[in-house]
C-alpha positions in Angstrom: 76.1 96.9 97.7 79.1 98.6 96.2 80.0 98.8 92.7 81.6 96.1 91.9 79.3 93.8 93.7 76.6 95.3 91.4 78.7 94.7 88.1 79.0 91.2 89.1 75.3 90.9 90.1 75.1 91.8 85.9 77.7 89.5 85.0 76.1 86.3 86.7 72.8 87.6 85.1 74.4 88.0 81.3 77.1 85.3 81.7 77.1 81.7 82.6 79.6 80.8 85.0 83.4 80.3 83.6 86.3 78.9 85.2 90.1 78.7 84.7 91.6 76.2 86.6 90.9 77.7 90.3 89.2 80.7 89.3 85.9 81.5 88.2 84.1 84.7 87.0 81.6 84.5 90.1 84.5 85.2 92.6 85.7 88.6 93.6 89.1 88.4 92.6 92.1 90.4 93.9 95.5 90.1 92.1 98.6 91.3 94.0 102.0 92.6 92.5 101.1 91.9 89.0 104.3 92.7 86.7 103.1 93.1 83.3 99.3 92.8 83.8 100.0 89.2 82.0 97.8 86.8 84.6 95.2 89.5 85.0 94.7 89.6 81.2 94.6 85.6 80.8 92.2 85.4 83.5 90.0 88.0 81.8 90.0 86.3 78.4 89.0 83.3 80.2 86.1 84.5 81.8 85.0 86.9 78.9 84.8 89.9 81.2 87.3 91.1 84.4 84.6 93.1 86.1 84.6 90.6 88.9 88.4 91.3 89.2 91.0 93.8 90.9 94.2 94.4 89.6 97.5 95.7 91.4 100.8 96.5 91.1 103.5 98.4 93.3 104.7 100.3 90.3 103.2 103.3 89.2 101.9 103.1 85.8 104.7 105.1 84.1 107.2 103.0 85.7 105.4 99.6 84.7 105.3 101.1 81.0 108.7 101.1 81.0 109.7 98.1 82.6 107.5 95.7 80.7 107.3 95.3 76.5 103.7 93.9 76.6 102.7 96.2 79.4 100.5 98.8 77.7 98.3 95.9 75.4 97.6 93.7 78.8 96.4 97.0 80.4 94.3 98.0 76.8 92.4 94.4 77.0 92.0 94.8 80.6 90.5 97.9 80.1 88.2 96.9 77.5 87.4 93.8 79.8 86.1 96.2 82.6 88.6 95.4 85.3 89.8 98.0 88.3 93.8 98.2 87.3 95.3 100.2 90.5 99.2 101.3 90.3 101.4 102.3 93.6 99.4 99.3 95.8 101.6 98.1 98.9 100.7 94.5 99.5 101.7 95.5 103.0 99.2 98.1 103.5 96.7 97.5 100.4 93.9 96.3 103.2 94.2 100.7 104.5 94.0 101.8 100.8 90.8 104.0 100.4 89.6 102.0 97.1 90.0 98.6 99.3 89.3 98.9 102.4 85.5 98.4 102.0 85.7 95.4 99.7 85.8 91.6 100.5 87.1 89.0 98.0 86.7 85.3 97.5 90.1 85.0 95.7 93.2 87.0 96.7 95.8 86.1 94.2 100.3 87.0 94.7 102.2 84.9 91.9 105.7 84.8 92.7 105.9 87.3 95.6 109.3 89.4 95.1 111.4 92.3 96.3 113.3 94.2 94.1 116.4 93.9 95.6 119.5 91.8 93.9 120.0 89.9 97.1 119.8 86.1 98.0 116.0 85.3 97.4 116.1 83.7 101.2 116.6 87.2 102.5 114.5 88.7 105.5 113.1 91.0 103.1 111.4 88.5 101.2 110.1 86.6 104.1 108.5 90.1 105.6 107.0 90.5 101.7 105.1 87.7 101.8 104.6 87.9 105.9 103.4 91.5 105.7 101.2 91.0 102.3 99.5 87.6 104.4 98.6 89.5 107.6 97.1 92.5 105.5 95.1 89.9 103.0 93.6 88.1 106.1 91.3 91.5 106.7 90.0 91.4 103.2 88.9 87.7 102.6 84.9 87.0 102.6 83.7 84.4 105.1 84.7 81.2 102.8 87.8 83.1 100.6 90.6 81.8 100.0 94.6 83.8 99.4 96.9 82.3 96.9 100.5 82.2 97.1 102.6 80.8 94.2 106.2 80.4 94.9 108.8 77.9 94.1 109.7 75.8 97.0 113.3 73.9 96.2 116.3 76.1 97.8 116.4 78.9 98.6 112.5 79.5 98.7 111.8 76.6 100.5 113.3 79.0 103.6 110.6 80.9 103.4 108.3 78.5 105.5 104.9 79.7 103.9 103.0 77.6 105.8 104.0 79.3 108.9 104.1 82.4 108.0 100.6 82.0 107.3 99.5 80.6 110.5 101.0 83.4 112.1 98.9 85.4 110.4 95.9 83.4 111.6 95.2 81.1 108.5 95.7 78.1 107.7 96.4 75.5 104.6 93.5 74.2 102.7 96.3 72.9 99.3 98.6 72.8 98.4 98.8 71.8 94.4 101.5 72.3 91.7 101.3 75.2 89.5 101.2 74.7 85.6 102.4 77.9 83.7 100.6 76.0 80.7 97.0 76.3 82.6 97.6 80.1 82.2 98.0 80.7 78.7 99.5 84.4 77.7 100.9 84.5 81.7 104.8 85.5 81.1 106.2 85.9 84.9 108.5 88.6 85.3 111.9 89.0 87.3 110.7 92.3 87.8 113.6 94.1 88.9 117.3 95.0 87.1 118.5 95.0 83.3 116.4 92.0 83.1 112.8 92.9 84.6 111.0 92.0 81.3 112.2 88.2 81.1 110.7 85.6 82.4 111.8 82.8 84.3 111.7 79.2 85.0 108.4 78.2 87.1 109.4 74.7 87.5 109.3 73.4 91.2 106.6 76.2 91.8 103.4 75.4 94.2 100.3 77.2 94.9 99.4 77.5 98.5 95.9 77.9 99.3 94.9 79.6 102.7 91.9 79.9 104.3 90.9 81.7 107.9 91.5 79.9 110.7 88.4 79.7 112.6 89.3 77.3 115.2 
């Protein structure tokens, strides 16, 4: 039993059960490319405690700081909350990274998967994002997890073909359901990249995909 299986053996003793929308505090949770900390910290406040929670971001803390207004109180309450905040995590590799590569989740959580490049958001690059984050979370899922992708899926994103992208990388869809900025109060998604990193942007159109192994 590793640590954080043991801090949420505590939680479940101390805590009844809490839920926001999909998520509860008795599932492992991993969150991927997390701008300014804003989902991990609603999700936290939620539940009460984030010790049942990982969160990551490519950027390294510096960086984030100064790309993001709110950046340093989301990471204070998470803190305080208990929750494992890594910086410089490659969504493509994160499954190698010595602080991951022994743990399992039930949830593993990318909101609006992004590169930071100026380009069409239909380019290859995005496609081997998401592709290359997929394939990598596949290794890290419990028996029954699940990985979420929230993206919007009129044009261009629609390109992206999710669902196939994930069956390539041996999963396949359980839902597909509409996503609700409003479910996530305090969550401000970020552009994340230019003049304009810190503002947020419509998430209108947006769906969460829900994968789950394929075991046949």
């Amino acid at each position: 039993m590793d640590g954080l299986e043991r801090q949420m053996e505590v939680l479940s003793i101390k805590n009844k059960e809490k839920w926001i929308k999909h998520y509860s505090s008795s599932q492992k949770i991993l969150l991927v490319g997390e701008g300014d900390f804003s989902f991990a910290a609603c999700m936290g406040k939620a539940f009460g405690s984030a010790v049942n929670m990982v969160a990551t971001s490519l950027y390294s803390k510096e960086t984030m700081m100064l790309k993001y207004s709110k950046a340093a109180t989301n990471l204070r309450e998470l803190e305080d909350l208990g929750c494992l905040v890594m910086h410089e995590v490659d969504a493509h590799t994160m499954s190698k990274h010595p602080l991951l590569n022994q743990k399992l989740f039930d949830r593993i959580v990318f909101n609006f998967p992004a590169t930071a490049l100026k380009r069409s958001e239909s380019n290859i690059r995005q496609i081997e994002l998401v592709k290359g984050f997929l394939g990598s979370a596949h290794d890290m899922l419990e028996v029954n997890g699940e990985i979420h992708v929230t993206h919007k899926t009129t044009e261009p994103y629609s390109k992206w073909e999710i669902e196939r992208l994930a069956e390539d990388a041996g999963l396949r869809l359980v839902e597909k359901v509409r996503f609700k900025k409003a479910d996530y109060p305090g969550f401000s998604n970020k552009r994340g990249s230019g003049p304009r990193a810190d503002q947020t942007f419509s998430a209108g159109n947006s769906c969460t995909f829900k994968f789950s192994r394929n075991i046949t």
